[in-house]
LOLUM-24300 format. One record per residue: residue number from 1; x, y, z of N, C-alpha, C, O in turn. Coordinates in pm, whole numbers, plus 32768, in hexadecimal, padded with zeros to 4 digits. Layout:
% LOLUM-24300
{resi=NUM; nc1=X; nc2=Y; nc3=Z; cac1=X; cac2=Y; cac3=Z; cc1=X; cc2=Y; cc3=Z; oc1=X; oc2=Y; oc3=Z}
...
//
This chain:
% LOLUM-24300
{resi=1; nc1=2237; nc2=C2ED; nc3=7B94; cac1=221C; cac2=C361; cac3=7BE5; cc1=229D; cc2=C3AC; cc3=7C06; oc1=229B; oc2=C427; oc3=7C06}
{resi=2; nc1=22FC; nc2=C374; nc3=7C1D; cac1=2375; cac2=C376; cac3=7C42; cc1=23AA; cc2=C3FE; cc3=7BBA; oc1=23DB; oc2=C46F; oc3=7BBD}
{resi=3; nc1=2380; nc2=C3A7; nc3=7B5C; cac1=23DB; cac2=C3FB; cac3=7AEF; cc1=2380; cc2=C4A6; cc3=7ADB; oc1=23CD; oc2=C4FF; oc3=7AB7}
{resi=4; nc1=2315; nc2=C4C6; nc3=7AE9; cac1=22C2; cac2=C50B; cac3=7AE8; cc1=22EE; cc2=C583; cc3=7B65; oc1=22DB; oc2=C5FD; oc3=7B65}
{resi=5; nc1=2324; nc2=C53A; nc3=7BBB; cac1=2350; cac2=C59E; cac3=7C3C; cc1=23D9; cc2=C5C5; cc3=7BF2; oc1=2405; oc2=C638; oc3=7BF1}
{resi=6; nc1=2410; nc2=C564; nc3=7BBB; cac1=24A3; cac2=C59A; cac3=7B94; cc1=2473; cc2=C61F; cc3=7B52; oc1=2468; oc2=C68F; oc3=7B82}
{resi=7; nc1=245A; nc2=C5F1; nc3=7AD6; cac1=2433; cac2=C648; cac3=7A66; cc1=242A; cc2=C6CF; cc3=7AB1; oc1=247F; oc2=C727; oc3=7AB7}
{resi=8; nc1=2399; nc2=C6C9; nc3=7AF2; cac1=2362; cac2=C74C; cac3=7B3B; cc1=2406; cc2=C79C; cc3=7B6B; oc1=2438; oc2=C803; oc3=7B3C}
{resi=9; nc1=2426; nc2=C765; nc3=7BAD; cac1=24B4; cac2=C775; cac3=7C0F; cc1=250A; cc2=C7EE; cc3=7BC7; oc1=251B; oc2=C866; oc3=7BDC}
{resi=10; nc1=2540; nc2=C779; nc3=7B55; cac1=2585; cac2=C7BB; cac3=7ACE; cc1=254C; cc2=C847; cc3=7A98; oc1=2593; oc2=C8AB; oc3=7A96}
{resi=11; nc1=24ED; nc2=C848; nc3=7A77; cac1=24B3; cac2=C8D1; cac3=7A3E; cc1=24B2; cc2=C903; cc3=7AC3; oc1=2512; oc2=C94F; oc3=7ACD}
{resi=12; nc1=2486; nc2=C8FE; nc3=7B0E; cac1=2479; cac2=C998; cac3=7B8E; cc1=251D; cc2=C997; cc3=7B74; oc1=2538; oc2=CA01; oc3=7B3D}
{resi=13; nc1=2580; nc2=C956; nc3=7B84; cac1=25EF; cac2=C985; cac3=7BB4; cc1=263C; cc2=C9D7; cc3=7B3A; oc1=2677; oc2=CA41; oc3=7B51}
{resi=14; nc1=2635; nc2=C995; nc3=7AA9; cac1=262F; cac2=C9E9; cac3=7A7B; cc1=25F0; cc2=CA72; cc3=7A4E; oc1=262F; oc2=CABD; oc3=7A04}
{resi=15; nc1=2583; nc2=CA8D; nc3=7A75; cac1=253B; cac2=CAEA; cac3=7A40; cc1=253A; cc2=CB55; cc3=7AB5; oc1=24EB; oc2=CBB3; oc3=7AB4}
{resi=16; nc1=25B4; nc2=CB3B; nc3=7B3B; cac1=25DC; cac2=CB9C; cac3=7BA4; cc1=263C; cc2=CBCE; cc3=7B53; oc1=2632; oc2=CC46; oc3=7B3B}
{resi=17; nc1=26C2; nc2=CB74; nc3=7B0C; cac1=2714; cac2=CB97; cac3=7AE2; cc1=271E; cc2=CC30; cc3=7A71; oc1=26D4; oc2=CC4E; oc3=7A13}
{resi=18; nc1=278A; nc2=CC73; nc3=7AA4; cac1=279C; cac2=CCEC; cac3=7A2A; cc1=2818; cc2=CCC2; cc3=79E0; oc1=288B; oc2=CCC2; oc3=7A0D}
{resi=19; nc1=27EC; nc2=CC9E; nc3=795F; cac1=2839; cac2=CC5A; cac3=78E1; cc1=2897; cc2=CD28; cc3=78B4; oc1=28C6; oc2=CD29; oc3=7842}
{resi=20; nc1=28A1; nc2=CD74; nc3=78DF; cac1=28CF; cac2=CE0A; cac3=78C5; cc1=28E9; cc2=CE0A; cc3=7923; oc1=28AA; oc2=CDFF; oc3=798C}
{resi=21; nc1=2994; nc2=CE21; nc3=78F9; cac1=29F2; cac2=CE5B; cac3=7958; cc1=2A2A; cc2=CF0D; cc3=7930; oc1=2A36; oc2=CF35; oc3=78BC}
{resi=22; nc1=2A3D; nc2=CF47; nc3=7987; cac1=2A83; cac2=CFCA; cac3=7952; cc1=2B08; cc2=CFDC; cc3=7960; oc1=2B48; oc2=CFCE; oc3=79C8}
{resi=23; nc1=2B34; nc2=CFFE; nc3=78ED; cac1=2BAE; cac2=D010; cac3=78CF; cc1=2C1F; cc2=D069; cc3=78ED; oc1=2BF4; oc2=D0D2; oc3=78BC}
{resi=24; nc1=2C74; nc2=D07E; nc3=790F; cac1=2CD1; cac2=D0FA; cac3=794B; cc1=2CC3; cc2=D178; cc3=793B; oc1=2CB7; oc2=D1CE; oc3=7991}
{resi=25; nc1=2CC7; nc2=D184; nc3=78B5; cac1=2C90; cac2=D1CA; cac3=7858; cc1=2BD7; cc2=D1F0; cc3=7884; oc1=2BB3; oc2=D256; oc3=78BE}
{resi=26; nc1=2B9C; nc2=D1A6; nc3=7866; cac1=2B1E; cac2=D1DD; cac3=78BA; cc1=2B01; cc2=D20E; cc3=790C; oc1=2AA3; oc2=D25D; oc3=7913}
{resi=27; nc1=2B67; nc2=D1DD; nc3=7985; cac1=2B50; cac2=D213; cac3=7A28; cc1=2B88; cc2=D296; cc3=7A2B; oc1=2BA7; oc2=D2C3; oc3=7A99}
{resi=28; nc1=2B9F; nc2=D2F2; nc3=79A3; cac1=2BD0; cac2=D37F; cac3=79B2; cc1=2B27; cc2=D3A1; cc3=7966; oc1=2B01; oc2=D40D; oc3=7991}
{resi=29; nc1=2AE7; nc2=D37A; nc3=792B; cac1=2A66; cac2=D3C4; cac3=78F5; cc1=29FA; cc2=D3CC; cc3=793A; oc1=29C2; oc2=D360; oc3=794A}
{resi=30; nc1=29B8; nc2=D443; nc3=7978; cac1=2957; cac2=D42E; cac3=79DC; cc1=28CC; cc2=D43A; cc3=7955; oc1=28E9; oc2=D437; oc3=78DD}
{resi=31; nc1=2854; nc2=D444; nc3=797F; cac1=27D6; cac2=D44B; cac3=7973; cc1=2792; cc2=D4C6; cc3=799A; oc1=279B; oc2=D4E6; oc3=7A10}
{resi=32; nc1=2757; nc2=D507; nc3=7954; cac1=274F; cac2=D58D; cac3=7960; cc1=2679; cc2=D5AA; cc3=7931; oc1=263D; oc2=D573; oc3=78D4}
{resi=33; nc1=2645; nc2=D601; nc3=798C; cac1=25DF; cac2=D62A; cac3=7919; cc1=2612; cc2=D682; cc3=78A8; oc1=2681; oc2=D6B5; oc3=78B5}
{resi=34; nc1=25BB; nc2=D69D; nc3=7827; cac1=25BD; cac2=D716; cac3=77EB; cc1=2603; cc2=D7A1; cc3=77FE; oc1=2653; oc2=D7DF; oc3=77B8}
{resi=35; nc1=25BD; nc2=D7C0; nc3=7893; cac1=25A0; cac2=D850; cac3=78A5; cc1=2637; cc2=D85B; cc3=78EE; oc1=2647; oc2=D8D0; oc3=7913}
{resi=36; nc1=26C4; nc2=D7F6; nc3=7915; cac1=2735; cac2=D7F8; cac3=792E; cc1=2798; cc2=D819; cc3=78C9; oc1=2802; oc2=D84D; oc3=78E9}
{resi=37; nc1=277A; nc2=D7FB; nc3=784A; cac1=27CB; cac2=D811; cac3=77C7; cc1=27BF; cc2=D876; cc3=7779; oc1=27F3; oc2=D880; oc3=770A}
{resi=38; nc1=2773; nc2=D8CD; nc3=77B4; cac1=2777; cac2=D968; cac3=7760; cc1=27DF; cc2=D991; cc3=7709; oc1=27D8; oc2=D9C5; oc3=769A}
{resi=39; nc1=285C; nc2=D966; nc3=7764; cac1=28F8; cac2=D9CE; cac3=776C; cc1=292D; cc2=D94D; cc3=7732; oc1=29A8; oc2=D959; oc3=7729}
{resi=40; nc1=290D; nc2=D8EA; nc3=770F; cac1=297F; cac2=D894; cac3=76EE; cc1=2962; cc2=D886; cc3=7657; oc1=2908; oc2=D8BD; oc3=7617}
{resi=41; nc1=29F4; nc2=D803; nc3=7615; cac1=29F6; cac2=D819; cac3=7580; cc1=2990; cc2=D79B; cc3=756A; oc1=298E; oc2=D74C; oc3=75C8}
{resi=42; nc1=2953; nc2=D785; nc3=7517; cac1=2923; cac2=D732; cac3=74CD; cc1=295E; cc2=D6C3; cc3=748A; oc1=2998; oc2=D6D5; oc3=741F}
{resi=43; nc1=2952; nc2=D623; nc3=74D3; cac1=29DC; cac2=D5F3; cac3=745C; cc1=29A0; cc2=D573; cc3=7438; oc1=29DE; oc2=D50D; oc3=7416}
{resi=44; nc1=290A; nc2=D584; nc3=7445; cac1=28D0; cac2=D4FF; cac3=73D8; cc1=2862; cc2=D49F; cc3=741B; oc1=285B; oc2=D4A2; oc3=7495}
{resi=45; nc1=281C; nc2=D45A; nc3=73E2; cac1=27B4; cac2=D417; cac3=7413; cc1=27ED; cc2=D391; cc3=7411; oc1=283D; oc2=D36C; oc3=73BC}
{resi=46; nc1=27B2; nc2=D32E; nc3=7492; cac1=27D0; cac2=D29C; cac3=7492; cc1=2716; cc2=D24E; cc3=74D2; oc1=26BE; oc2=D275; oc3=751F}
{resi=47; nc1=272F; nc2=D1C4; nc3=746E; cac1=26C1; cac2=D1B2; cac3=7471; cc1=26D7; cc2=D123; cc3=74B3; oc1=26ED; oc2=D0C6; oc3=7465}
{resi=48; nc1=26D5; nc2=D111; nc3=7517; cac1=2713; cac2=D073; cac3=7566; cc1=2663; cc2=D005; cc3=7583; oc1=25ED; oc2=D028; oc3=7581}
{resi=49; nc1=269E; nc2=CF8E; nc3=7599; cac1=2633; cac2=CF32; cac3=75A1; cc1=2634; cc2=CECE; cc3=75F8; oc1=26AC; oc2=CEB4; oc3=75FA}
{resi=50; nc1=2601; nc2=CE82; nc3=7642; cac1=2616; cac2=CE00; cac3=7682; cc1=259A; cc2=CDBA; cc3=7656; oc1=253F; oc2=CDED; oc3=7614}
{resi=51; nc1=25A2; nc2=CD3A; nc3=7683; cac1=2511; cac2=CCDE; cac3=7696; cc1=24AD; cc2=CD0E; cc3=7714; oc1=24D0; oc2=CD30; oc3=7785}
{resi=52; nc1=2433; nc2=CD05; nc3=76E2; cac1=23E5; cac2=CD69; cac3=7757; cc1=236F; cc2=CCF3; cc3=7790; oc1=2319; oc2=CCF9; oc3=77E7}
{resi=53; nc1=2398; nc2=CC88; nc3=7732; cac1=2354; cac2=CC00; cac3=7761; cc1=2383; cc2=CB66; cc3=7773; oc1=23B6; oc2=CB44; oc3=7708}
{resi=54; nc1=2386; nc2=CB24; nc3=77AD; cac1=23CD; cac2=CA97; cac3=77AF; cc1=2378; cc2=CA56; cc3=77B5; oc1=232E; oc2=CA60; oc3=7752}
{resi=55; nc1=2348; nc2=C9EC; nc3=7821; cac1=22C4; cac2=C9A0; cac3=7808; cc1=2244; cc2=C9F3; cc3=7813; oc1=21D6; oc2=C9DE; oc3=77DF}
{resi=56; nc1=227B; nc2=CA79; nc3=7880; cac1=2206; cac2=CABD; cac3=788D; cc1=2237; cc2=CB77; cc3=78A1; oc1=22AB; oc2=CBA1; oc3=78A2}
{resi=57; nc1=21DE; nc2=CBB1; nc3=78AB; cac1=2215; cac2=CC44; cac3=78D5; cc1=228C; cc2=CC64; cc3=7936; oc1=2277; oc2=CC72; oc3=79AE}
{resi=58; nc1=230C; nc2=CC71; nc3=78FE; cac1=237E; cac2=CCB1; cac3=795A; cc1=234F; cc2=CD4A; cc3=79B6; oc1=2311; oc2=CDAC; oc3=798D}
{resi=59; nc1=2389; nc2=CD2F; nc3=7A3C; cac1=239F; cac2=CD9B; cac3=7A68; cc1=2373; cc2=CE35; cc3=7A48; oc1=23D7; oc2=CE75; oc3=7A69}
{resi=60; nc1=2334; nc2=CE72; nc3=7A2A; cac1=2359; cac2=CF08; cac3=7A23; cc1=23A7; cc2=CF45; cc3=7A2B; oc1=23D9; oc2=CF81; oc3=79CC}
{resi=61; nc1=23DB; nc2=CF50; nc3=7ACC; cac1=243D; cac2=CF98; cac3=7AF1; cc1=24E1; cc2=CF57; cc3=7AA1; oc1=2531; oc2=CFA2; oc3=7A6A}
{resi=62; nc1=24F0; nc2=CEE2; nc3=7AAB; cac1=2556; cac2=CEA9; cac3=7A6E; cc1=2578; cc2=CEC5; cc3=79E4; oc1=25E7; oc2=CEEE; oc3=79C2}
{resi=63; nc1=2515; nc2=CEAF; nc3=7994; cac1=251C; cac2=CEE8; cac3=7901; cc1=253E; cc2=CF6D; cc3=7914; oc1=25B2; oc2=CF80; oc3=78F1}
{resi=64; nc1=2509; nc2=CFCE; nc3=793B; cac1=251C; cac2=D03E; cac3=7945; cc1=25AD; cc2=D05F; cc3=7965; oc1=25DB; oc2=D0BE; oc3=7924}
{resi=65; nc1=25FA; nc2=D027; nc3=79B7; cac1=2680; cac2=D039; cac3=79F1; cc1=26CB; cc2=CFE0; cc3=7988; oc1=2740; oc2=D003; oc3=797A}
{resi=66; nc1=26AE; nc2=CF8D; nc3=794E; cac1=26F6; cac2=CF5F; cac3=78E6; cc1=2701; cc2=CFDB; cc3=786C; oc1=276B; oc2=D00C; oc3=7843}
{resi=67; nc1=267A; nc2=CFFD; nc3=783F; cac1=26A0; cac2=D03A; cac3=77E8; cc1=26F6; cc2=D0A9; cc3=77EF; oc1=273C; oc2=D0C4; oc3=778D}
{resi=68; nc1=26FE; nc2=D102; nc3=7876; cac1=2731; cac2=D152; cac3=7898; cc1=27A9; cc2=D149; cc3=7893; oc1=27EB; oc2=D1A8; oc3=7868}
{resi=69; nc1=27E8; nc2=D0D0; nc3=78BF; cac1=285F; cac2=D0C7; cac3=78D2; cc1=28BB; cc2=D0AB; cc3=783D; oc1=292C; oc2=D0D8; oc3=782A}
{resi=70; nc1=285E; nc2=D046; nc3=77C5; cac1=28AE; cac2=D03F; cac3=775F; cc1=289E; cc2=D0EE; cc3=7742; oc1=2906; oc2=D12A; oc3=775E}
{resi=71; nc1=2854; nc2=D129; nc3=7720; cac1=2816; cac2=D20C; cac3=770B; cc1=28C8; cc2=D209; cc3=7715; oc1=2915; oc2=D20D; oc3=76B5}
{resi=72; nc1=28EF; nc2=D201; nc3=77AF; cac1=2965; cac2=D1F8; cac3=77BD; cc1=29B8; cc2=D1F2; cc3=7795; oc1=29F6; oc2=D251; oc3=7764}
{resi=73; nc1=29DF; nc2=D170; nc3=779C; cac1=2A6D; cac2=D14C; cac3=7741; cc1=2A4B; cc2=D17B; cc3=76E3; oc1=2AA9; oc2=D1C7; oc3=76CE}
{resi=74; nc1=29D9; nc2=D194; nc3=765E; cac1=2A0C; cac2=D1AC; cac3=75DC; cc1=2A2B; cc2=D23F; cc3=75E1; oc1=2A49; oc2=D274; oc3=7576}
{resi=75; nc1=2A29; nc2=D289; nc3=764F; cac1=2A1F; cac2=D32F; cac3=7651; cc1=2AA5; cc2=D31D; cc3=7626; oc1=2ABA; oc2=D35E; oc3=75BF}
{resi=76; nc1=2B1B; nc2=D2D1; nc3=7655; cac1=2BAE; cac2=D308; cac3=765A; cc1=2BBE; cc2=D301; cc3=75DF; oc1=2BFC; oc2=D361; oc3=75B1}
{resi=77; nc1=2B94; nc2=D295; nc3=757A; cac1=2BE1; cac2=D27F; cac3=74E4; cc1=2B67; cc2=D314; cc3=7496; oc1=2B77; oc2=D32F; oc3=741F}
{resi=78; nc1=2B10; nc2=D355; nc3=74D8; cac1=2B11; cac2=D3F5; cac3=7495; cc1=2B3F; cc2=D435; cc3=74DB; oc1=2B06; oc2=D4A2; oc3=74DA}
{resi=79; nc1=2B8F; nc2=D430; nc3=7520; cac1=2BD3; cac2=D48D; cac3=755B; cc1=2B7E; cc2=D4E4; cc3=75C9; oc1=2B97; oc2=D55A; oc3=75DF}
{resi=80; nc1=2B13; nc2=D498; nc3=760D; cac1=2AD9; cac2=D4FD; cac3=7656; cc1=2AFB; cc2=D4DB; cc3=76DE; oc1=2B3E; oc2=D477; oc3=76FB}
{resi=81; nc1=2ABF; nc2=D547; nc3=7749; cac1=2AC4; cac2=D4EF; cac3=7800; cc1=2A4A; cc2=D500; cc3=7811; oc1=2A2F; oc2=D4DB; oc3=7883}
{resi=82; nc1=29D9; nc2=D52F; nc3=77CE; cac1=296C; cac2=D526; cac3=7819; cc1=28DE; cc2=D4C3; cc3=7795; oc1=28F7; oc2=D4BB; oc3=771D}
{resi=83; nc1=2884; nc2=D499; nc3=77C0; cac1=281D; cac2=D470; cac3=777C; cc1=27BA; cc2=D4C4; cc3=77B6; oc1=27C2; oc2=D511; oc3=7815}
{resi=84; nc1=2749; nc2=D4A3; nc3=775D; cac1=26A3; cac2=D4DE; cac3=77B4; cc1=2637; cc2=D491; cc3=7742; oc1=2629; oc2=D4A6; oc3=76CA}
{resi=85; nc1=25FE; nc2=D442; nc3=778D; cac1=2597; cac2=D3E4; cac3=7719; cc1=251C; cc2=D421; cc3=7709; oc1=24C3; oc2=D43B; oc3=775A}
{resi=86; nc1=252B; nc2=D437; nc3=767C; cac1=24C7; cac2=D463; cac3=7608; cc1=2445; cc2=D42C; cc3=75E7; oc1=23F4; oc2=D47F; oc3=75BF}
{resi=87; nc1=2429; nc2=D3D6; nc3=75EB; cac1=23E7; cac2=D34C; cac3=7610; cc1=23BC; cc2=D303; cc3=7675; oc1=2412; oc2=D2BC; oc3=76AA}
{resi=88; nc1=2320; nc2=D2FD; nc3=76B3; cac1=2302; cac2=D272; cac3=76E1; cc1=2334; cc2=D1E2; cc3=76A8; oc1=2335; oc2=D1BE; oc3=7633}
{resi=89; nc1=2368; nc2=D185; nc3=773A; cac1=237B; cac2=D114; cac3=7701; cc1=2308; cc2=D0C6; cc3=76D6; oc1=22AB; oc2=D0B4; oc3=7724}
{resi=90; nc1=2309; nc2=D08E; nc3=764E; cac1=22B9; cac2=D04C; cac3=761E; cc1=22EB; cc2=CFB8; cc3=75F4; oc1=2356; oc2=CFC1; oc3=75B9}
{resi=91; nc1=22C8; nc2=CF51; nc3=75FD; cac1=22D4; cac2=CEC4; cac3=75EA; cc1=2379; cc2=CEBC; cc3=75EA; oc1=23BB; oc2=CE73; oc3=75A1}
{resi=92; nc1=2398; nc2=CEF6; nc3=7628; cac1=2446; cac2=CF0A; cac3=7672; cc1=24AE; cc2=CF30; cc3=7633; oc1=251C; oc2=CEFB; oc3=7627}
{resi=93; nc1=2474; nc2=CFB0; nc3=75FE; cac1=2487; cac2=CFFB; cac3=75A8; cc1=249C; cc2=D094; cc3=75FB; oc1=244B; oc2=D0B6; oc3=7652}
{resi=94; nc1=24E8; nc2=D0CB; nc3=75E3; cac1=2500; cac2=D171; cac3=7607; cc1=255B; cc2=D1C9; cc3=75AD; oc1=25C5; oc2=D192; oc3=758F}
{resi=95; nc1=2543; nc2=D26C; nc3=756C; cac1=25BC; cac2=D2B1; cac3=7545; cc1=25CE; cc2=D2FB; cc3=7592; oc1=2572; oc2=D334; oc3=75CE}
{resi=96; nc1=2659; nc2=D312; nc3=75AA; cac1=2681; cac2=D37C; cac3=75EC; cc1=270B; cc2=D402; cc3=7599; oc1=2764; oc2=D3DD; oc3=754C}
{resi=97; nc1=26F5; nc2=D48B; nc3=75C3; cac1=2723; cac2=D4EE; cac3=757C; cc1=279D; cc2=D4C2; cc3=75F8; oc1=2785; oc2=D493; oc3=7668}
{resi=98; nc1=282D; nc2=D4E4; nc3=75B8; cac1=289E; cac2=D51B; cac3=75ED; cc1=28E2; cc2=D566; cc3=75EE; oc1=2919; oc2=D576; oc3=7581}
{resi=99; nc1=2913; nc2=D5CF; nc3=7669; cac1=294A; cac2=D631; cac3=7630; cc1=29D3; cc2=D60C; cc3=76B4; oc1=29E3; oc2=D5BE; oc3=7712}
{resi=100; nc1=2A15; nc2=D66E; nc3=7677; cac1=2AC2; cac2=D6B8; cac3=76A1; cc1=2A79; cc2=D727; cc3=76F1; oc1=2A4C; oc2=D78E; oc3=76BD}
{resi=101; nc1=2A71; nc2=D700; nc3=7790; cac1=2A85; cac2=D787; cac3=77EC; cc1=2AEF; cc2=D796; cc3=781F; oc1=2AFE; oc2=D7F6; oc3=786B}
{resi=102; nc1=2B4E; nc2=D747; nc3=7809; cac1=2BEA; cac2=D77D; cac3=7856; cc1=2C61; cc2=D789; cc3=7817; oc1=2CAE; oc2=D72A; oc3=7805}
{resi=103; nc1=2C6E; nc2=D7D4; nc3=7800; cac1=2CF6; cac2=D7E7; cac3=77B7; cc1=2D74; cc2=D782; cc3=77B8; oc1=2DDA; oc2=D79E; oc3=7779}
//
């Protein structure tokens, strides 16, 4: 019985945990709708992923901020500061468009 409480234990505590951290570099790229990027340049699509299940259904909100946050970091290696996701997340799955709004 003992080991069964562990177990349980283990998964909740991991499955609080956010395995995505943001990167220096990230914490300059905000999140944007569409209708914010009119005026800005276009500098490429990123298509990021996590696990959206472990023993059982993760979080929502967590996945969601994960994915957001890798959107992120990969904006800097295209050279962008902003994302805006193109895509519902699906089985922890999202794309997002990036563009250059700041000079």
């Amino acid at each position: 019985m003992r080991k069964i409480i562990s177990l349980g234990l283990v998964v909740l505590l991991l499955s609080a945990c956010s395995w995505v951290k943001l990167t220096p570099e990230g914490e300059k790229v905000t999140i944007a709708k569409a209708a914010h990027v009119t005026n800005c340049k276009f500098a490429g699509t990123t298509t990021v992923s996590v696990k959206s299940r472990t023993v059982g259904e993760r979080d929502a909100g967590k996945v969601k901020t994960e994915l957001e946050t890798l959107a992120r970091n990969e904006a800097n290696k295209l050279k962008g500061d902003t994302v805006v996701p193109v895509t519902e997340i699906k089985e922890g799955e999202q794309t997002f468009k990036v563009y250059q709004c700041n000079p």
